[in-house]
N, C-alpha and C positions, 0 to 999 in steps of 0.2 A: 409336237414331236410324238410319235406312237412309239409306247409301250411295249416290253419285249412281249409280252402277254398278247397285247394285240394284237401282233405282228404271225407269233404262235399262232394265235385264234384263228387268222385270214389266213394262213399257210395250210395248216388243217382242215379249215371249210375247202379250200381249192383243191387239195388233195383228192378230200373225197368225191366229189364232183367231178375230177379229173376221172376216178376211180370208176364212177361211174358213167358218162361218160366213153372211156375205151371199153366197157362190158356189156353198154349198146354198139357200140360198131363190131363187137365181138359177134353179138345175137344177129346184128345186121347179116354182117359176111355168112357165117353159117346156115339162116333160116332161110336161105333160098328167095326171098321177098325184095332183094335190095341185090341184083346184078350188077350195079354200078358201083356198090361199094368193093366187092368181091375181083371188078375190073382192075378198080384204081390200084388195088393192093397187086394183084399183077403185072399191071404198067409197073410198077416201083419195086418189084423187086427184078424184073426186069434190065430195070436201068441202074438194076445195082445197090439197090436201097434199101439195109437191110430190114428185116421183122420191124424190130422195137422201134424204128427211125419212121417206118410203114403206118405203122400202130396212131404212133405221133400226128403225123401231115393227115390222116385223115380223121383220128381225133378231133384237131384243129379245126377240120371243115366243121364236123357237127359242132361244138363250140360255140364257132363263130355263128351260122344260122340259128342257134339256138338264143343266144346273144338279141341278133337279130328279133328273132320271135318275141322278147319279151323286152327287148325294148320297146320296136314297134307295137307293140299287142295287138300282132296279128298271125292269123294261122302258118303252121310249117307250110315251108317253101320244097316241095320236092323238087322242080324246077331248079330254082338256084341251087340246092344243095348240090344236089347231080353236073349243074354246072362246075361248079367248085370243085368238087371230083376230077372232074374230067380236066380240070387246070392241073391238077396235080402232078408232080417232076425231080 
């Protein structure tokens, strides 16, 4: 059974990683370098989906590749990532 403490501790670490995390797709969308993020947020607000919700789904994608990266221990996927984008709905 985990500890309320534990439970704290892992909620805090994921926060802040979530934290940052949306502060690269922040740098993303604005540095002009990453088109396909600055799309996806388009497509979705587009179809109605507001900011924070926006923010989210493609938070998620970097996440998840990122996930990916170090599980596998292998280099970023700009390929799939941009895939994953472009899935986005």
């Amino acid at each position: 059974m985990t500890s309320l403490l534990e439970t704290l501790a892992r909620r805090w670490k994921e926060a802040r990683s979530n934290k940052r995390a949306r502060e690269l797709v922040r740098r993303q969308r604005s540095s002009g370098d990453w088109p396909e993020v600055s799309a996806a947020f388009e497509r979705l607000r587009a179809a109605g989906v507001s900011d924070s919700t926006s923010m989210v789904r493609v938070t998620a994608v970097l996440a998840r590749e990122t996930a990916r990266v170090m599980k596998e221990r292998r280099p970023f996927d700009r390929n799939a990532y941009v895939r994953d984008l472009d899935a986005l709905s």
